[in-house]
Each structure stands twice: as structure tokens, then as C-alpha cells.
C-alpha positions in Angstrom: 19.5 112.6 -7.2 16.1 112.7 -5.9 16.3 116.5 -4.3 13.3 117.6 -3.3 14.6 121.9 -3.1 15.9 121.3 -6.3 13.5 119.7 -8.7 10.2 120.3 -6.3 9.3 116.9 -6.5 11.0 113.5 -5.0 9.6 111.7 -8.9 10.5 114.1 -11.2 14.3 113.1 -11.4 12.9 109.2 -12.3 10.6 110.3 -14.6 12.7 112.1 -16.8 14.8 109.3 -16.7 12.2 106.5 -17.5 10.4 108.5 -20.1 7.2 108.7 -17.9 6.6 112.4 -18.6 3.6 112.0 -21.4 4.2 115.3 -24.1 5.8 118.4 -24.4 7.5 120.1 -21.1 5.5 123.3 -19.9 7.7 126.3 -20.9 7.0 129.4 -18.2 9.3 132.9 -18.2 11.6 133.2 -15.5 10.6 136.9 -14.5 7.4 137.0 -14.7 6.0 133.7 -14.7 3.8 133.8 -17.8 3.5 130.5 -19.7 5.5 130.3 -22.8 4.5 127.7 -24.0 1.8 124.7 -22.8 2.7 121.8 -21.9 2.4 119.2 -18.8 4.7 119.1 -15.5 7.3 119.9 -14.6 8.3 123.2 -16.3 11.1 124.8 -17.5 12.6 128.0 -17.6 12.8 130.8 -20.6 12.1 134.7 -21.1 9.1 135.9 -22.7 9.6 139.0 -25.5 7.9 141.0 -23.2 10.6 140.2 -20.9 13.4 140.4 -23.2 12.6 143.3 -24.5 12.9 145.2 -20.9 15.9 143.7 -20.6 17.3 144.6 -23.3 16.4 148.2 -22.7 18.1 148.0 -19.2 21.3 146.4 -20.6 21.2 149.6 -23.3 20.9 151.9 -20.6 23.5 150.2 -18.1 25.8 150.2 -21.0 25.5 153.7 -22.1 25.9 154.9 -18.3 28.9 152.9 -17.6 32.6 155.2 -17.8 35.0 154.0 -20.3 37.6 151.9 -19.0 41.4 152.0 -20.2 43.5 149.3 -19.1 47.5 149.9 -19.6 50.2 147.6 -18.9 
């Protein structure tokens, strides 16, 4: 349990276990790394609307690029 590649830190398992983390958990965007929302160590993961919204585009475009498919039996 204690990963250190996968959690960062050899503690951080335990102290989510033990309730030693004091306040909220640190939210940061996955792509770009901004800080959702404040908080202390470790962080966790979300999309800011920046973010989401340039996703969204490229999943509009991907989508109106892609050929229809027709699947028979």
C-alpha cells in the first residue's frame, strides 16, 4: 500500500487512513495544472472550465469529422 510512484509519498496512504490530513484536499486540473480549488497536500485531480470547454470543442469537432458507421448483420 505504501507506493511511493503511485501516491508520491511513502505517508500519504496512512494518513488518509488515520485522518491525519488537517482540511480540505487541494483540487488541481489534470491538463493544465491550475488549482481548482485550495486546499493542503496531497491533491487531487479535476478539469478546470477553461479546460473543459477545449475539450468539449475538440470532442464537437472529432465528432462532426468522424464517417458514419452502418453495422449490418
Amino acid at each position: 500500500m505504501n507506493n511511493p510512484i503511485m501516491f508520491g509519498r511513502k505517508d500519504l496512504p496512512n494518513a488518509f487512513l488515520t485522518g491525519t490530513i488537517d482540511g480540505p484536499i487541494q483540487v488541481v486540473c489534470g491538463w493544465c495544472d491550475s488549482e481548482i480549488s485550495p486546499g493542503s497536500s496531497p491533491a487531487s485531480h479535476g478539469i478546470c472550465p477553461s479546460c473543459l470547454c477545449e475539450q468539449r470543442k475538440q470532442l464537437s469537432t472529432m465528432r462532426t469529422s468522424l464517417e458514419p458507421l452502418l453495422a449490418v448483420e
